[in-house]
Structures are given as C-alpha cells and as structure tokens.
NUTIKE-600084 format. One record per residue: residue number from 1; residue in three letters; chain; y, z, x of N, C-alpha, C in turn. Coordinates in steps of 0.02 Angstrom, whole numbers, plus 32768, in hexadecimal, padded with zeros to 4 digits. Layout:
! NUTIKE-600084
num,residu,chaine,n.north,n.up,n.east,ca.north,ca.up,ca.east,c.north,c.up,c.east
NUM,ala,A,Y,Z,X,Y,Z,X,Y,Z,X;
...
This chain:
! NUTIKE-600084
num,residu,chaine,n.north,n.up,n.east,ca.north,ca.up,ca.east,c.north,c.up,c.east
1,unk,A,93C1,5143,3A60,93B9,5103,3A7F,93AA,50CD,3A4C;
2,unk,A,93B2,509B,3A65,93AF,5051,3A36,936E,5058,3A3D;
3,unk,A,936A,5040,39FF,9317,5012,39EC,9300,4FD1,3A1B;
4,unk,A,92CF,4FAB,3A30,92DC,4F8A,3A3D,92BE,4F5B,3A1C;
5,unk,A,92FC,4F13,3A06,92D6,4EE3,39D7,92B7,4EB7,39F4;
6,unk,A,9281,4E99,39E0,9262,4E71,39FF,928E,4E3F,39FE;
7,unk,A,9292,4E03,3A0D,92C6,4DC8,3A01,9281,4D88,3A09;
8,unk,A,9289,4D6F,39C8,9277,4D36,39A7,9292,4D04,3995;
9,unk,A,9275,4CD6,3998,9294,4C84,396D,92B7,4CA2,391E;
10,unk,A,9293,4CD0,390C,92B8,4CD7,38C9,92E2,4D0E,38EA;
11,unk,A,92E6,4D2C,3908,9327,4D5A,3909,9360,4D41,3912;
12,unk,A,9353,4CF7,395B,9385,4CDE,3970,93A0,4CAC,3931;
13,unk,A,9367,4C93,3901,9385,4C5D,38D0,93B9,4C75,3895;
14,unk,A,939E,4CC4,388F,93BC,4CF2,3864,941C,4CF9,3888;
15,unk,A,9424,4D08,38BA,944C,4D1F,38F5,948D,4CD9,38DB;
16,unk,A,945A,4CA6,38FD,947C,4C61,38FD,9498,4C58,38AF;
17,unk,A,9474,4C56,387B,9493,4C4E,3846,94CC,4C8C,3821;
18,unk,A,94C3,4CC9,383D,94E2,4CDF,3829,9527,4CE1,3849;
19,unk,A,952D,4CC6,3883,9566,4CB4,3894,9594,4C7F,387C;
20,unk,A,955D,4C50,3883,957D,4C12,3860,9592,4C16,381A;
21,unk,A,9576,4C46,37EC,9598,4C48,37AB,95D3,4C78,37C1;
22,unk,A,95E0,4CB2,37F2,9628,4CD6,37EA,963E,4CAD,37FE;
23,unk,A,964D,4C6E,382C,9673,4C4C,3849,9694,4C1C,3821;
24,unk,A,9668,4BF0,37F6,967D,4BE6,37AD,9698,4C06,3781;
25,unk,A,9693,4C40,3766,96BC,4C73,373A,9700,4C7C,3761;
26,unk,A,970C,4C85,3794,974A,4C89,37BA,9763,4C53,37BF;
27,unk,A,9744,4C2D,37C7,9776,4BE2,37BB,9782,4BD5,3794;
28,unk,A,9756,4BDC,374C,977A,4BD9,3701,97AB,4BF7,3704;
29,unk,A,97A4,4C4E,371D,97EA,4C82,36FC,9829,4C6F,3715;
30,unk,A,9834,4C3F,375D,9864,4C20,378A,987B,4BED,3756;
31,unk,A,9852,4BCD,3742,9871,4B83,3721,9891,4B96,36D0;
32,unk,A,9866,4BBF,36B2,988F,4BEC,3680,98CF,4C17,3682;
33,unk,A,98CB,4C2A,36C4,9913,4C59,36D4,9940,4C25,36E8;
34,unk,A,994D,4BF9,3709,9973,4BCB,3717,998A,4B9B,36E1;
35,unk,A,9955,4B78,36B3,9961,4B3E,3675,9994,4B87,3654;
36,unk,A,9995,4BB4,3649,99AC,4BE7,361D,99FF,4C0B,363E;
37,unk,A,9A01,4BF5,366C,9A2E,4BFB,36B3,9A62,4BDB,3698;
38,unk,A,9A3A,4B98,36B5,9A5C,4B41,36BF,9A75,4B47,3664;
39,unk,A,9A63,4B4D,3628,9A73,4B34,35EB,9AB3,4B32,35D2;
40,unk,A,9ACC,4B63,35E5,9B29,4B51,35DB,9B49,4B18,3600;
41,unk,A,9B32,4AFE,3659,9B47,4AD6,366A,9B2B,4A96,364C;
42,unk,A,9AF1,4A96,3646,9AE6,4A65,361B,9AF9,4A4B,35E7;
43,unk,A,9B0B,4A66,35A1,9B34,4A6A,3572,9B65,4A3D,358C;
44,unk,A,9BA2,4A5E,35A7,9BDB,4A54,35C4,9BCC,49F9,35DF;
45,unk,A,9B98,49FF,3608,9B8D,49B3,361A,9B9B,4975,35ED;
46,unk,A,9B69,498A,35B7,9B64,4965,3585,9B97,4962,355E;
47,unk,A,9BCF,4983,3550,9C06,4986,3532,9C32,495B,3562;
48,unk,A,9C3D,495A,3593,9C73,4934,35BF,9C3B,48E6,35BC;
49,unk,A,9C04,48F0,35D2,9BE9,489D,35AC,9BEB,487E,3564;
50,unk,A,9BF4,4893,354C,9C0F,4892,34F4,9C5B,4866,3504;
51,unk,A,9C93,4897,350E,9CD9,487B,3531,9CD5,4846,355A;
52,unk,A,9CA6,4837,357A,9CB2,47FA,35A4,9C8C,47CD,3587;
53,unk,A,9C64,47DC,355C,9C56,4791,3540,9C89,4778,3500;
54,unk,A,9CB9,47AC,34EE,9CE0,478C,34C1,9D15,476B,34E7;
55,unk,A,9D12,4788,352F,9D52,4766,354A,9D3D,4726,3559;
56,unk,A,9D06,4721,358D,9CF5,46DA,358A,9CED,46A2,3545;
57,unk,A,9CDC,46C1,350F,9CD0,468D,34DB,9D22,4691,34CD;
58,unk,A,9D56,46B6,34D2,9D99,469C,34CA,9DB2,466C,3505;
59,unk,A,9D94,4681,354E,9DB8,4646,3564,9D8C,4611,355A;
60,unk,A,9D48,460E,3547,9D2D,45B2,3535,9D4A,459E,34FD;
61,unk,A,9D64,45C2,34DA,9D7D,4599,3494,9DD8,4585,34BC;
62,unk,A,9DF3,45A2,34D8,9E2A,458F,34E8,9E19,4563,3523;
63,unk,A,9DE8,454F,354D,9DE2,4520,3586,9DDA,44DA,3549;
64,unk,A,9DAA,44F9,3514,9D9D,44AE,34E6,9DD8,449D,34C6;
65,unk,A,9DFF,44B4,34C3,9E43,4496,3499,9E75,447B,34CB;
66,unk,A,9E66,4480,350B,9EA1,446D,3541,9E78,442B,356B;
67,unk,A,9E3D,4437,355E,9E11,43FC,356C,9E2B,43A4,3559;
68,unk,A,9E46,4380,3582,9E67,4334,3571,9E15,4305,356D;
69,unk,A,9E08,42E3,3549,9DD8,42A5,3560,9E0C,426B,3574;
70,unk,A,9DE0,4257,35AF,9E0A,4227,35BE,9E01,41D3,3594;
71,unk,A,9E4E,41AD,3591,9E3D,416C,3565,9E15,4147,358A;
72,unk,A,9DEB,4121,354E,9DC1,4109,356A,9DDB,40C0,3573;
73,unk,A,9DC4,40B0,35BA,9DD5,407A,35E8,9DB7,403D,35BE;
74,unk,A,9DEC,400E,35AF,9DD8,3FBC,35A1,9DB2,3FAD,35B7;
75,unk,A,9D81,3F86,35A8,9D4F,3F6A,35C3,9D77,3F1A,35E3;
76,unk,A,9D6C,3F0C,361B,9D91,3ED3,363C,9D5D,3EB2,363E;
77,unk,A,9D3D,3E79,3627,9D0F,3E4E,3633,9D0A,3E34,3670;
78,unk,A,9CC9,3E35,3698,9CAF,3E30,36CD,9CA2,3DE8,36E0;
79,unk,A,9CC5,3DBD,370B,9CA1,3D77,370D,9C5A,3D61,3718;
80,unk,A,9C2A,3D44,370A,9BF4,3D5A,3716,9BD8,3D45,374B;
81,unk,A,9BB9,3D68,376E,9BAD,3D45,37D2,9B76,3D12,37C3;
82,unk,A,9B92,3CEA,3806,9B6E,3C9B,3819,9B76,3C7B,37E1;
83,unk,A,9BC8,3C6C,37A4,9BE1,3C34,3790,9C1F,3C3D,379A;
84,unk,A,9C3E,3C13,37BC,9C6F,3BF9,37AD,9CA0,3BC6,3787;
C-alpha cells in the first residue's frame, strides 16, 4: 500500500513548480524541434527575397530612365487685382 503523504504548502509549491519547469522544458524542446524543422524553408525564403530585391532595384532603375519631367510652364504674368 501507498504511504500516505501528508500534503503541505511545500509539497504543493514543490508539485506546482515542478510542473511548471517540465512544461517549460517541453516548450523549449517544441520550439527547438520546429526552428530545426522550419530551417531549410527558411533558407529557401531568404534566397527568393534576395531575387526579388534585385528585381525590384532593376525595375526602379528602368522606371527612372522612362521617367519624363514635365516642361516647365512659362510663367504668364498675373495682372495685379484691384488695378486696372
């Protein structure tokens, strides 16, 4: 037959923390198995963002060369109000 333990503030504080640290260690080993998972797709990410920022800096350099300013408008002298 079981012993029987008394149950205390420290048994239960003991209880409580020791849960709370496996619950933590398991959530580390989750976030480690996954970052370690995920790392090839990641890679891969960053490589196709690499490619698209050269594409965009090729099409801003070709938007800037097709870019017109427009001529700039004569200045038409304004009569000046209340003389005639």
């Amino acid at each position: 037959m079981l012993a029987e333990i008394e149950i205390t503030w420290g048994v239960l504080g003991f209880a409580y923390v020791a849960g709370f640290l496996t619950c933590l260690a398991i959530a580390i080993l989750v976030a480690i198995y996954f970052r370690a998972m995920l790392r090839p797709r990641i890679k891969e990410l960053e490589q196709e963002n690499e490619a698209c920022r050269g594409n965009l800096k090729i099409y801003a350099d070709a938007f800037e060369k097709m870019r017109v300013t427009p001529p700039q408008a004569e200045r038409v002298p304004q009569p000046a109000s209340g003389k005639t």
